[in-house]
C-alpha positions as MATLAB code, in Angstrom:
seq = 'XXXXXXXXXXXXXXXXXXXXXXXXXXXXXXXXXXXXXXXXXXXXXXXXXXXXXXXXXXXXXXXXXXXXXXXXXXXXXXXXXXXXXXXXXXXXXXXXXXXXXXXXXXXXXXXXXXXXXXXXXXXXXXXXXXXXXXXXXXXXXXXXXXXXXXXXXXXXXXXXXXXXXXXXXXXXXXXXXXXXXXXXXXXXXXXXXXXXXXXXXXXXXXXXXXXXXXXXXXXXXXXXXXXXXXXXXXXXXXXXXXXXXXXXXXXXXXXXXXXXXXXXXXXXXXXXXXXXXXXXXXXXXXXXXXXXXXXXXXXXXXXXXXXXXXXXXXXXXXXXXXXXXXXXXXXXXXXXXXXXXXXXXXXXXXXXXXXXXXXXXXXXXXXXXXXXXXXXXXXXXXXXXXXXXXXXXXXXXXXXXXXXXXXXXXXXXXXXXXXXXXXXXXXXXXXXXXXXXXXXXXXXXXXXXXXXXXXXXXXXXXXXXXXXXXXXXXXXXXXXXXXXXXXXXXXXXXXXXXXXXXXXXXXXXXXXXXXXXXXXXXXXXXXXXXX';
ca = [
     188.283   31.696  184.341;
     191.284   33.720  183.976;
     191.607   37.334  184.372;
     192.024   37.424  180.125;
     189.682   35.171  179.591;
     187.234   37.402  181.258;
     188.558   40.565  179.225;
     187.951   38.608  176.381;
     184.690   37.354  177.381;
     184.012   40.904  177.870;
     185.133   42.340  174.926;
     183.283   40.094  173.002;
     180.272   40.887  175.083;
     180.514   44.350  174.441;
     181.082   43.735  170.660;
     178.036   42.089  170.406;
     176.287   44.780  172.494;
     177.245   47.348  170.340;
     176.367   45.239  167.430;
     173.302   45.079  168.543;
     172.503   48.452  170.102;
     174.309   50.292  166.488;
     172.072   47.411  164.207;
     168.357   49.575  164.180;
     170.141   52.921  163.103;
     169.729   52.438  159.507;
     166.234   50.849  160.000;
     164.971   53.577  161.532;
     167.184   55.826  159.195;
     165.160   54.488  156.589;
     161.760   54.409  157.933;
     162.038   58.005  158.992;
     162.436   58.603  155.320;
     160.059   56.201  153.798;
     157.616   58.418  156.084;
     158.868   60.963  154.714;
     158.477   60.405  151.320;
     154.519   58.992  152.337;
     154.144   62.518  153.547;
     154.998   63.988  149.964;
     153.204   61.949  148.379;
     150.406   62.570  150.113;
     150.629   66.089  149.539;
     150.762   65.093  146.073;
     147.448   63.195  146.210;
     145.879   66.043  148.142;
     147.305   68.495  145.503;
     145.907   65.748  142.571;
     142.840   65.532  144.071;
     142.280   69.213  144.235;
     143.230   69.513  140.621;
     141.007   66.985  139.729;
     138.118   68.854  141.716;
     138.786   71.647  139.677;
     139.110   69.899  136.339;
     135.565   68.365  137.273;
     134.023   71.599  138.243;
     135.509   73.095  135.267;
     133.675   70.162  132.781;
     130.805   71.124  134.784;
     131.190   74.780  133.681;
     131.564   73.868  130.766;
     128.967   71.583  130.007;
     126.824   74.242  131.713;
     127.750   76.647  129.263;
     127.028   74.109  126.448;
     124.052   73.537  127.253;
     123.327   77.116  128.061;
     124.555   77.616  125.001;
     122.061   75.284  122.985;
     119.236   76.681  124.706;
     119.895   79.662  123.201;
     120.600   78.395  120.234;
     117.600   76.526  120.272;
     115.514   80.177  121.027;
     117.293   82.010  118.311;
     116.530   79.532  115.687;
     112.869   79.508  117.016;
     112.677   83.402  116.908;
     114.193   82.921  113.594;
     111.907   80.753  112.237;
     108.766   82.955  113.380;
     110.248   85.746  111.962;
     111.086   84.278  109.267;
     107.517   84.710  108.649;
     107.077   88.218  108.337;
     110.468   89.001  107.145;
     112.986   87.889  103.679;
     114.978   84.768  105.067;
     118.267   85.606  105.915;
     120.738   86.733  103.089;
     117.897   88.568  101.284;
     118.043   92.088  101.393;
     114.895   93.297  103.898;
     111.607   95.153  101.393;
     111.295   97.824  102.872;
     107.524   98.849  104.722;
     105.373  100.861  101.803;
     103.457  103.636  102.754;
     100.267  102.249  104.289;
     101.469   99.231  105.481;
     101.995   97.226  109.076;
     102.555   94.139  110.353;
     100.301   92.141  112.214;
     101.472   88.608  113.807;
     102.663   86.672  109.960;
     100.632   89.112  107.578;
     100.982   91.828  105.736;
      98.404   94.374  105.748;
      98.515   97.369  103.003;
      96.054  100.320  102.638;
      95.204  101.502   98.979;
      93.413  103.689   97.070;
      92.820  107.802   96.004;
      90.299  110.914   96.407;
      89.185  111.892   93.037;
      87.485  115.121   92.665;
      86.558  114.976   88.401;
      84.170  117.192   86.000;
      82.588  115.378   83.227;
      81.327  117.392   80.285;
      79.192  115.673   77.586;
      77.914  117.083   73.831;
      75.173  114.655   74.832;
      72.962  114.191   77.375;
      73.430  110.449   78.774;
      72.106  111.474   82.318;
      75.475  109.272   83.604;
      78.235  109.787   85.991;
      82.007  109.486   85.269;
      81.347  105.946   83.701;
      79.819  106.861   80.137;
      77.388  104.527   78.229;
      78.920  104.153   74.691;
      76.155  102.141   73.193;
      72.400  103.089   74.037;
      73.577  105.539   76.508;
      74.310  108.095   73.320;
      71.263  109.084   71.475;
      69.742  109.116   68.442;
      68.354  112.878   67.350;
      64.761  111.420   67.887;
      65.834  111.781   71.577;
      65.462  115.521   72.891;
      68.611  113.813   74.698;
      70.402  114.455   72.300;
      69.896  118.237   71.938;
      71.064  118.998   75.374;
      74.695  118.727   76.650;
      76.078  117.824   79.949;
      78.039  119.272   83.092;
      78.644  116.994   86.153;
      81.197  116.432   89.108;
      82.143  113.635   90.623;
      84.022  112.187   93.599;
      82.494  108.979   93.389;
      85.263  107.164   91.793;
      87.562  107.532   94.656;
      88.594  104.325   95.997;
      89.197  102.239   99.174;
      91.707   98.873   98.982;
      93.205   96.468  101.294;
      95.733   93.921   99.969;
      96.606   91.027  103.071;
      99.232   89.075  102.389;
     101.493   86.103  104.306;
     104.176   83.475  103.609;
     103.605   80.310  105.096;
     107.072   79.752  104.037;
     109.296   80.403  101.172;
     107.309   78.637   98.010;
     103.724   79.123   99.895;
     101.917   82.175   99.880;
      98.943   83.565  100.514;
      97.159   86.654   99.970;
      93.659   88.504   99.681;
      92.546   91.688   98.161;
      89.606   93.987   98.717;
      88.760   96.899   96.749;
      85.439   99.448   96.537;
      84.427  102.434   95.202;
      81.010  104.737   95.230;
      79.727  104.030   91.758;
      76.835  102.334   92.598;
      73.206  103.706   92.562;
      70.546  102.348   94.804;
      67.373  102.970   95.244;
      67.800  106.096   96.798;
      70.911  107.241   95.618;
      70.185  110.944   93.974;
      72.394  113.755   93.421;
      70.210  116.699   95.503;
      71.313  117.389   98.750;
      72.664  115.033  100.445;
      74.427  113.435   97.347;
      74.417  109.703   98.741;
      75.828  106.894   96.547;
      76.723  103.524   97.981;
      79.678  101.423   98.386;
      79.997   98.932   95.643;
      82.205   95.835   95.341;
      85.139   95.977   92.581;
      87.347   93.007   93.747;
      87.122   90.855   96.581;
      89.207   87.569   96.271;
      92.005   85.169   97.843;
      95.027   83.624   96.248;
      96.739   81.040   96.924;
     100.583   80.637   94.965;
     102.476   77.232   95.283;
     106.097   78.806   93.937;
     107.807   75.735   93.276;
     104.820   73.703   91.612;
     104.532   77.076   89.643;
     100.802   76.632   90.782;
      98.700   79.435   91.359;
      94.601   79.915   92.468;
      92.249   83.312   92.766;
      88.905   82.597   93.856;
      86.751   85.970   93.815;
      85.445   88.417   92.475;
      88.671   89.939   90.486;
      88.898   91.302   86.751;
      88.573   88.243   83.819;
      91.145   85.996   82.881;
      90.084   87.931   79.194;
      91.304   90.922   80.256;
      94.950   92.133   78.823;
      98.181   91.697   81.476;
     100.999   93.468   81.430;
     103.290   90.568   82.342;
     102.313   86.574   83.053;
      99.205   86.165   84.489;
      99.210   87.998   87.529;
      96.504   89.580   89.880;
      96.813   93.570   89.884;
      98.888   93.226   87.189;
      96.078   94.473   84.376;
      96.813   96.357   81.776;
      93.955   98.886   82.487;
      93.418  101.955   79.744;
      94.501  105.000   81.883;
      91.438  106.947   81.230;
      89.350  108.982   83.571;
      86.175  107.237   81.815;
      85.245  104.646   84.382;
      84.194  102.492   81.324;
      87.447  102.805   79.643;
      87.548  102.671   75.946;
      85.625  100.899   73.273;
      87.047   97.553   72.463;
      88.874   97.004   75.846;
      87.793   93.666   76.714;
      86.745   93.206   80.414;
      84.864   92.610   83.409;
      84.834   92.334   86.932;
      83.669   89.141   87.897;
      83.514   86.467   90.877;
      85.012   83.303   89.195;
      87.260   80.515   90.387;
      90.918   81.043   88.640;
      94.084   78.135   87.956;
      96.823   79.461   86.270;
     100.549   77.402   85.800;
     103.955   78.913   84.742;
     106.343   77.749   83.305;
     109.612   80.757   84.190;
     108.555   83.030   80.958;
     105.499   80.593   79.743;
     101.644   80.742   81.558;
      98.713   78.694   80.967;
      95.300   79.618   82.626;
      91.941   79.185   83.224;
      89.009   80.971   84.695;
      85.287   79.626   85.313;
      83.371   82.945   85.661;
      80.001   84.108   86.838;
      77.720   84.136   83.260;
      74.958   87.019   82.972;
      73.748   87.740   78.898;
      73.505   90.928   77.480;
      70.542   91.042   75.275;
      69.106   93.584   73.032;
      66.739   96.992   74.358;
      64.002   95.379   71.948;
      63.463   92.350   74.785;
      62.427   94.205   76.825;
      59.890   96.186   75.028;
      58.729   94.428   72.092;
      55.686   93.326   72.025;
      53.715   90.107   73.776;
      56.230   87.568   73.319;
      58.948   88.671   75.469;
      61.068   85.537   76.042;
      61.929   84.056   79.454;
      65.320   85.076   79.162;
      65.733   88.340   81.423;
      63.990   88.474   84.901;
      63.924   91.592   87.318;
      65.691   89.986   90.339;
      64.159   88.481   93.558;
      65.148   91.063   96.308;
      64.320   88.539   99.029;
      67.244   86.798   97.095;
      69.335   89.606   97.506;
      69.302   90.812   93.708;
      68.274   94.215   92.571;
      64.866   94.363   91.588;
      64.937   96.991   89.577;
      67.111   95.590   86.951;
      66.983   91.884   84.782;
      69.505   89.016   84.889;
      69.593   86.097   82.556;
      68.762   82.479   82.998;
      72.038   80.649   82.690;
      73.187   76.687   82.898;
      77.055   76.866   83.394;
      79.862   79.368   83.502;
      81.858   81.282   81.620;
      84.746   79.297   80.576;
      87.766   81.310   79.595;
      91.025   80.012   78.821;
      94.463   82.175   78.470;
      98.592   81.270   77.455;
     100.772   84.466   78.170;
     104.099   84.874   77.117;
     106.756   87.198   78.525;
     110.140   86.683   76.091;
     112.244   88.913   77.388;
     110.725   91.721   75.035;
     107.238   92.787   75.203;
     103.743   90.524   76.486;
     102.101   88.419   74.617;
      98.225   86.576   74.659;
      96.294   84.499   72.931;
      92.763   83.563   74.685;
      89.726   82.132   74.486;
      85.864   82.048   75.370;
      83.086   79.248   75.149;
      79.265   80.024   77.018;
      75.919   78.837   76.965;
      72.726   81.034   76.605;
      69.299   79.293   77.447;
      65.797   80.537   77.760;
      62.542   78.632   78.013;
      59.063   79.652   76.178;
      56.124   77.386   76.906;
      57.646   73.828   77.269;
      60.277   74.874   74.741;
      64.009   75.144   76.017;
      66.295   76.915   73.980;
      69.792   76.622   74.293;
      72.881   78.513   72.437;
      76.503   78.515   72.403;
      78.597   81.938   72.376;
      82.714   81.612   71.614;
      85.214   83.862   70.714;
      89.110   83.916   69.977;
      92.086   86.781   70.401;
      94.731   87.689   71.443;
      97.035   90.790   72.725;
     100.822   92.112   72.719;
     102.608   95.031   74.217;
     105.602   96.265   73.124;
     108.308   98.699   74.451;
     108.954  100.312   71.178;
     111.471  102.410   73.175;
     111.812  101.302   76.242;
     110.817  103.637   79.083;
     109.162  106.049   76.811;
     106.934  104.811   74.373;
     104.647  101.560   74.457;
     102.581   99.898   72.154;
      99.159   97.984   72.971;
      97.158   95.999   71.003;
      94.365   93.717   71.587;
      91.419   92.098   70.159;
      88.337   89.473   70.317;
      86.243   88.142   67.656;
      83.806   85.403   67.533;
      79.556   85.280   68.637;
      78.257   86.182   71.961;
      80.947   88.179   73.078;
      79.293   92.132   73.674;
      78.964   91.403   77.496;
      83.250   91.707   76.927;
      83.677   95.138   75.445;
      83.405   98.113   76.955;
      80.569   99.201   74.429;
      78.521   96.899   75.861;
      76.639   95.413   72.481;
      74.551   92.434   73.169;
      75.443   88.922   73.150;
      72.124   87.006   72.004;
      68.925   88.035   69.811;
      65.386   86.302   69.582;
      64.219   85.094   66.105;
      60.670   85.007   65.219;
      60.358   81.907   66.458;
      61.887   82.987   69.720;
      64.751   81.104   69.560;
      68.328   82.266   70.747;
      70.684   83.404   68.040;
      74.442   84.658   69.181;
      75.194   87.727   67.507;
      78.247   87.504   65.596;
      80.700   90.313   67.076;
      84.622   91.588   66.779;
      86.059   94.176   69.153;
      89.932   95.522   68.744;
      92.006   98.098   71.122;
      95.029   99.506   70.042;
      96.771  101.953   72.803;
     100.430  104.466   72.344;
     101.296  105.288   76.127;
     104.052  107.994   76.181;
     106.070  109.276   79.024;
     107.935  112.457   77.416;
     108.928  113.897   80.908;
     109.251  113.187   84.671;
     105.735  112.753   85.930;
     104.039  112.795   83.014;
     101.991  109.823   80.825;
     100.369  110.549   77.553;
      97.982  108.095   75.851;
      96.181  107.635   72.777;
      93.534  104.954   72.361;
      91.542  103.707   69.429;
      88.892  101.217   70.019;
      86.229  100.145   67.609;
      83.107   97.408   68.048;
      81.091   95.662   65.521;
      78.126   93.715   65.706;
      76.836   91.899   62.564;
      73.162   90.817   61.215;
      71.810   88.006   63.343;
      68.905   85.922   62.807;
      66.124   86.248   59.683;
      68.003   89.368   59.429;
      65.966   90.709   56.158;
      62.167   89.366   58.052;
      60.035   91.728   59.370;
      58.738   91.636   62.915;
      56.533   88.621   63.065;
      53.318   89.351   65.635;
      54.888   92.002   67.234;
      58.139   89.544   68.395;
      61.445   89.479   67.096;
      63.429   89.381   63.699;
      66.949   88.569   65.549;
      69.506   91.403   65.648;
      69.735   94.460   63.106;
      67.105   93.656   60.769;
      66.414   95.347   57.630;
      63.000   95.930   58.580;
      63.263   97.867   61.711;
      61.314  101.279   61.375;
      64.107  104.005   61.508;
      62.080  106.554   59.519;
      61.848  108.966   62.532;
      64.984  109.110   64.077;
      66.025  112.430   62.697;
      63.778  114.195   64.364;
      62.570  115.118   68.044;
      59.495  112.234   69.071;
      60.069  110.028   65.872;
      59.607  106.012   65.705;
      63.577  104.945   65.755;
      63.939  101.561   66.455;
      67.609  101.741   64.948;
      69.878   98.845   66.845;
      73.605   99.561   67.040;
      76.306   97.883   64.721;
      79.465   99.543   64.854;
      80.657  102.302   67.826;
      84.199  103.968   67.339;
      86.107  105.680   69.561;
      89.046  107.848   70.226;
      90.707  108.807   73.467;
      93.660  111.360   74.030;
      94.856  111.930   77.629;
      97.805  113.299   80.030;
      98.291  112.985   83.684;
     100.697  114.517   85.569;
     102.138  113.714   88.906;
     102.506  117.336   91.021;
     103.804  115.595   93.932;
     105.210  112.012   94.151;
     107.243  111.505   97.174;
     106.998  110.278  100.716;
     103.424  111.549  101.560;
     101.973  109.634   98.856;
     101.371  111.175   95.199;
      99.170  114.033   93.916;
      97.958  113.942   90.374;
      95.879  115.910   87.808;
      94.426  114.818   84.309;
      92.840  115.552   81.480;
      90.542  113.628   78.815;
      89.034  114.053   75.502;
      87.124  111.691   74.031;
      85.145  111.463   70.485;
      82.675  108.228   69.919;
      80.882  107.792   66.657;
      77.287  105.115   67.149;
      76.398  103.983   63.877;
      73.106  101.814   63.249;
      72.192   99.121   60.822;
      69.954   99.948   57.766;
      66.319   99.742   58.201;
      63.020  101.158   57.181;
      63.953  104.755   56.554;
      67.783  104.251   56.282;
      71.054  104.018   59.055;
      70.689  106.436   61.536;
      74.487  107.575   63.346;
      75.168  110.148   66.218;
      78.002  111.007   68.107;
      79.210  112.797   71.133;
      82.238  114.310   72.746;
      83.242  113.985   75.906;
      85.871  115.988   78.194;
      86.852  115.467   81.813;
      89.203  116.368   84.338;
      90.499  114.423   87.392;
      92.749  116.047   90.526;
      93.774  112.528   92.619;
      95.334  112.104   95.535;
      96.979  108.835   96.221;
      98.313  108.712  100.048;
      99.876  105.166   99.519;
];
């Protein structure tokens, strides 16, 4: 080989050495910066990863809180709902808490009542308390009663209540009401020295009101469905006279009475009606007359838990009493009604009667806030048990056989309020009886001759220890009265009254003519309501 040959066989050698030692530069250029970029992107991962971890552990917070957040929800609504219980549901302004009142768990509980400290001061003597007897209770001059006048005072009227009331929920409600006073006399009730009168019952009863069937039940003893409202038919909504007089005014219809009650309304319209405890009032003479006393009044078993010392009638079903009340926008309006049975039994004879009577009643706010009308009235046969007066419901003929004394009774009332404080009334109440069986027949065998016959001996009534067996058919009355409030306010309210009364008992003709008498009455009251 030549000496170029060799320098080319070198060069080209060299070329390709070169070639190949310059031909993994790039390569590895490249790789170094695909690495590279695998580094970043790494990073990147890491850094994704991270924010991923974060983004989870935030939803975690999150859902946490959510359901953090329900639970409490769930808690509030419960403590909502069982306070909804004992408070207005929410976005109804809150009652406020009377005097007298607390909560305890879902009910209502609310103290009532007043101290009465009254003087009672009668023209005649009726030996009675601060509830007067209008009918028998007044005497006739044969009576050395009736030459002798009375002074008496009184706390006995005072009175304890306690109204318990909860809502099941907004249409449901329930409720129950106690009330009591000291006007009852036991057996060893006397007014010497230690001047002990018992508790006594007025109302004890439950309701039960179903708002939206407009549905509403009283089972108890509570005042009748007869007696006068001042708006719908509502318990503790009576319209009461405002006398002193525990036994009101003649012709105010009432009683207090355990009876079963369903009343329905209708927004201003209400329909009710009241099966109530019966008991017949029956005249003096049954009790006295003769042999042939029917089985009609019996002194009660005390091992049976009645009194023994007085008589209660023999009775098959109870009173039924029916009432629609009507509340137009402008005044209260009633029209009622009364169906009962009287029964007695002599030998193997059963004698059975019925007693009914129709009425009706309106007030009216002849100006409103200051002056109100009352009216009300009841007529029909059997109906004395229903009127303050007190005039019986059934006679004996002289057959002994139950007669119902025909009857009407009317009440008509002007309550005033002239100034701050102060109510002024004026009541007028009148009760009739009529003639009731063989009215013109004497006595027959020393038994009966129904009610007010003609041949009753009154020939000695006029006069200290004289035969009067005179029986009542009309008494009138007339009430005026004030009371005014000399504290009302935050400690309860603190009242005083005053009373005069004037009652006229007028008897049917007999033997010896119609004997009448009369009496006045005045009393004072100083009450202190705390609640």
């Amino acid at each position: 080989m030549s000496h170029r040959q060799s320098l080319y066989t070198g060069a080209a050698l060299g070329a390709l050495l070169g070639a190949a030692l310059l031909t993994p530069l790039p390569a590895l250029a490249q790789t170094s910066a695909i690495t590279s970029q695998m580094q970043t992107l790494q990073q990147q991962i890491q850094q994704l990863q991270q924010q991923l971890q974060n983004l989870q552990s935030q939803v975690n917070d999150s859902q946490a809180q959510a359901r953090q957040a329900q639970q409490d929800a769930a808690q509030a609504a419960a403590q909502a709902k069982a306070q909804a219980q004992i408070e207005p549901a929410a976005g109804t302004p809150a009652k406020p808490m009377p005097p007298g009142a607390f909560q305890l768990g879902g009910v209502r509980m609310q103290f009532g009542g007043f101290i009465e400290a009254a003087s009672i001061f009668r023209t005649r003597n009726e030996e009675a308390d601060v509830g007067s007897d209008y009918n028998t209770g007044i005497p006739f001059n044969n009576s050395v009663l009736a030459h002798e006048q009375e002074f008496r005072e009184s706390a006995r009227q005072s009175r304890i209540s306690g109204l318990v009331t909860g809502d099941v929920n907004d249409d449901t409600h329930l409720g129950a009401y106690v009330e009591t006073d000291f006007l009852s006399a036991a057996a060893t009730s006397n007014s010497r020295e230690s001047n002990s009168y018992s508790l006594r019952v007025r109302h004890a009863y439950t309701t039960l009101d179903e708002d939206a069937w407009g549905f509403h039940l009283l089972a108890g003893q509570e005042w009748s469905l007869l007696t006068t409202d001042t708006n719908g038919i509502i318990p503790r909504q009576e319209q009461i006279p405002l006398t002193i007089d525990a036994q009101y005014v003649a012709g105010f219809n009432w009683t207090r009475n355990p009876q079963i009650r369903f009343v329905e309304n209708w927004g201003h319209l209400w329909a009710g009606l009241s099966l109530e405890s019966p008991q017949g009032v029956l005249p003096p003479s049954v009790n006295t007359n003769g042999v042939n006393v029917p089985n009609a009044n019996n002194n009660g078993d005390a091992a049976g838990l009645e009194n023994n010392s007085t008589q209660y009638t023999n009775d098959l079903i109870p009173d039924i009493i029916g009432k629609i009340a009507v509340d137009p926008g402008w005044g209260h309006y009633e029209l009622k009604g009364l169906a009962r049975i009287f029964t007695d039994n002599v030998g193997s004879m059963t004698n059975k009667v019925w007693g009914y009577g129709a009425g009706g009643a309106a007030t009216m706010p002849i100006v409103p806030h200051l002056v109100d009308l009352q009216i009300s009235g009841l007529a029909g046969a059997g109906i004395g048990r229903y009127g303050s007066a007190q005039l019986p419901d059934v006679a004996f003929t002289r057959t002994n056989s139950l007669v119902a004394i025909p009857e009407a009774q009317g009440l008509v009332g002007i309550i005033t309020h002239p100034w701050w404080g102060n109510d002024l009334y004026l009541y007028g109440g009148w009760e009739h009886a009529d003639r009731a069986g063989n009215p013109s027949a004497a006595a027959f065998n020393g038994g009966f001759a129904g009610y007010g016959s003609g041949a009753l001996n009154n020939t000695g009534c006029a006069f200290v220890g004289g035969t009067c067996q005179a029986e009542t058919r009309d008494i009138r009355q007339l009430v005026a009265g004030t009371w005014q409030d000399v504290y009302k306010g935050n400690f309860g309210r603190f009242v005083v009254g005053l009373q005069g009364s004037y009652i006229e008992r007028d008897a049917f003709s007999g033997v010896g003519g119609a004997p009448t008498t009369n009496e006045s009455i005045i009393m004072t009251s100083v009450r202190y309501y705390p609640f």
